[in-house]
C-alpha positions, -999 to +999 in steps of 0.1 A: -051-232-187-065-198-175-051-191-138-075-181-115-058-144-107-058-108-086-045-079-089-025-066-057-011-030-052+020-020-036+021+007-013+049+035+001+080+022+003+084+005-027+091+037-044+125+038-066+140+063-090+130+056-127+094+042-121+076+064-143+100+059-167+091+022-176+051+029-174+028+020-198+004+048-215+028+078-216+001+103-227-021+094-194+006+087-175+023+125-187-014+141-180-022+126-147+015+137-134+006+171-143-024+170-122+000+156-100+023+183-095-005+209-098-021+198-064+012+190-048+030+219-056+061+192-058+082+186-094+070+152-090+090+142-128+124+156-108+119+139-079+108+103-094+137+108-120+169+120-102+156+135-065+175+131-031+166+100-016+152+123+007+129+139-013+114+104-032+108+091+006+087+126+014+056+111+021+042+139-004+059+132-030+058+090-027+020+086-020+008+105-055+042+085-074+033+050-062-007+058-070-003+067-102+025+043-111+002+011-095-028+024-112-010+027-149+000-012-145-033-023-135-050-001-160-027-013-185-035-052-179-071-046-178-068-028-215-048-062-222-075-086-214-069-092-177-096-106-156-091-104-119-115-120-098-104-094-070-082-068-065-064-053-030-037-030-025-012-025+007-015+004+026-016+035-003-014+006-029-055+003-015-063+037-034-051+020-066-072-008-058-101+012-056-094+029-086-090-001-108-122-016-096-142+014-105-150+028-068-139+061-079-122+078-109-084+079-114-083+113-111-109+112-082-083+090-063-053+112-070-072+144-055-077+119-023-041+107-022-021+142-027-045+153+006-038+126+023-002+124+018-005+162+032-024+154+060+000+128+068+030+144+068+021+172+082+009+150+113+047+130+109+063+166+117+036+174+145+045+139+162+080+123+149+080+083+147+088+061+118+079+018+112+103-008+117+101-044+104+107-074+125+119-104+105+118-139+121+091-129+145+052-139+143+028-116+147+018-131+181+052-131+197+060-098+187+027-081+197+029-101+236+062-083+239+051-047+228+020-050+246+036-029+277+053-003+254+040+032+253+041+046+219+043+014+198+016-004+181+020-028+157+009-020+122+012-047+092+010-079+097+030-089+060+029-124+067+047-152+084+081-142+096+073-099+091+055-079+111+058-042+112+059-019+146+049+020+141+051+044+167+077+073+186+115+067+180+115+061+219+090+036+221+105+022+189+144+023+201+132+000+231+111-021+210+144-032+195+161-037+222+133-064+233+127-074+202+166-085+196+169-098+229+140-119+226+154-138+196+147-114+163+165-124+134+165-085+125+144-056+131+147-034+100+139+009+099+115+016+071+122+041+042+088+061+057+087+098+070+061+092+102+044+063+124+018+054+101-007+031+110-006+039+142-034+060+168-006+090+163-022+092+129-054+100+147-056+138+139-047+132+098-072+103+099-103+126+117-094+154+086-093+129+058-124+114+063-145+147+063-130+147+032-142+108+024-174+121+041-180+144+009-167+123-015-189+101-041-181+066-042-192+041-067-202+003-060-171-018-071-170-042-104-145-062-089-145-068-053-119-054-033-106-066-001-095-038+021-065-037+051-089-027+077-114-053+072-101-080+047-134-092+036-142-091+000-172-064-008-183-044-037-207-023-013-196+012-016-211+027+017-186-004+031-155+005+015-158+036+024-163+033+058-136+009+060-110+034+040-124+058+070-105+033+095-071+026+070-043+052+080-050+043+118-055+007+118-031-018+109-025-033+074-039-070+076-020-082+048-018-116+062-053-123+063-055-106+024-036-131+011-055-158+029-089-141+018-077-141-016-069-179-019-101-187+000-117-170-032-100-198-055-072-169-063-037-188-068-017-160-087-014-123-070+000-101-100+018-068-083+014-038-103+032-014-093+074-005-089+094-038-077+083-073-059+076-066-021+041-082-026+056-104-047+080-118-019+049-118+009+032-144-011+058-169-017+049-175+024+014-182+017+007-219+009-011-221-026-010-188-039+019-178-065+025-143-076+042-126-106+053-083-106+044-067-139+070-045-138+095-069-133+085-092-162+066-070-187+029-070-196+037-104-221+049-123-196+016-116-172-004-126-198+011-159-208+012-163-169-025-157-163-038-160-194 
């Protein structure tokens, strides 16, 4: 029996050495990484290969990796039959999303995410911060004890038990110290270069969206639920409105993966490098979820089809 399925996209952070090298589609795969490295100025093939851990955390180099490696998996399971009745992506996994369901050309959404990873870091240097996760904690608790912090915001909610803070290593060092004291079973530094998410973003967010602004969106063929507003839509002016708000609001990925199983979704397929999404849904009552990189393009298709 047919499973009732979504495609869901990772975003930075889930980054690794050797991603590109299990990919599907080498020739696109080969001619969308020199695009790549021509608008990034960045040997992308180095850095995804055998780079400093340093350099494959640079948000300039991760953002265009993870893009192009979530969009060759999804690509790849459409081409194999795939259906999805949705599709969503976390945080830069979103431009994927988009991609897949047609809102915009692949190469359309690289152009966006090689200017938006600039804009970003560049805003990182400007104002140092970085992301922590709090494990144990729900989203509630931890956001009553941050409230009074100045500099802290919280910025995904990933689901029961992990919430993410962003904001100034200050602001951040004491929202440990609360956070531990207050019963935390472990707050956890994130492999990102800057407080994304967060209203520090605001000045990479306001040059972004001119570019957004000028950008041609189509109307989606598979509805896409977004982090800023998880409500499914296919209405371009929507999306794009809603992409407008992404790098300053938090990600709702909690509410995604309830949106998705109020659609009659029960199996999230990740497509992208590793199984964070993976993990988030195994706290979600009724929804199952199996990474396409983990178990290989057969194995989806048994599962979902």
């Amino acid at each position: 029996m047919a499973r009732t399925s979504a495609l869901v996209f990772p975003g930075q952070g889930s980054q690794r050495h050797g991603m590109l090298e299990v990919l599907p589609d080498r020739e696109a795969v080969e001619r969308l990484l020199d695009a790549a490295e021509a608008l990034s100025d960045l040997d992308l093939r180095h850095i995804a290969h055998s780079g400093t851990p340093e350099q494959l955390s640079d948000t300039r180099a991760a953002q265009p990796l993870l893009y192009l490696a979530d969009w060759a998996w999804g690509a790849a399971l459409l081409d194999a039959g795939v259906a999805p009745v949705a599709v969503a992506g976390h945080s830069l996994g979103e431009f994927a999303a988009l991609a897949t369901a047609g809102v915009f050309s692949v190469e359309a959404g690289l152009e966006l995410v090689v200017e938006r990873s600039r804009l970003m870091a560049e805003r990182a240097l400007a104002t140092p911060g970085g992301m922590v996760a709090v494990l144990g904690m729900d989203r509630e608790t931890v956001t009553d004890l941050v409230e009074g912090i100045s500099g802290v915001w919280v910025a995904n909610d990933n689901g029961p038990g992990q919430v993410v803070l962003s904001g100034s290593h200050e602001g951040l060092e004491t929202a440990h110290r609360l956070l531990a004291e207050a019963g935390a079973r472990k707050v956890v530094p994130l492999s990102v270069a800057g407080p994304f998410h967060s209203a520090l973003m605001g000045p990479a967010a306001d040059s972004f969206n001119m570019l957004l602004d000028a950008a041609s969106f189509a109307d989606a063929v598979i509805p896409v639920i977004q982090n800023a507003d998880p409500q499914p839509s296919i209405d371009a002016a929507a999306i794009k409105e809603r992409l407008k708000a992404q790098i300053t609001s938090p990600v709702r990925w909690a509410e995604t993966m309830r949106a998705l199983r109020d659609m009659g979704i029960d199996m999230l397929v990740e497509c992208g490098p590793g199984a964070v999404l993976k993990g988030l849904a195994r706290r979600v009552e009724g929804l199952e979820a199996i990474s396409v990189e983990e178990r290989g393009i057969d194995a989806v298709l048994e599962e979902v089809l």
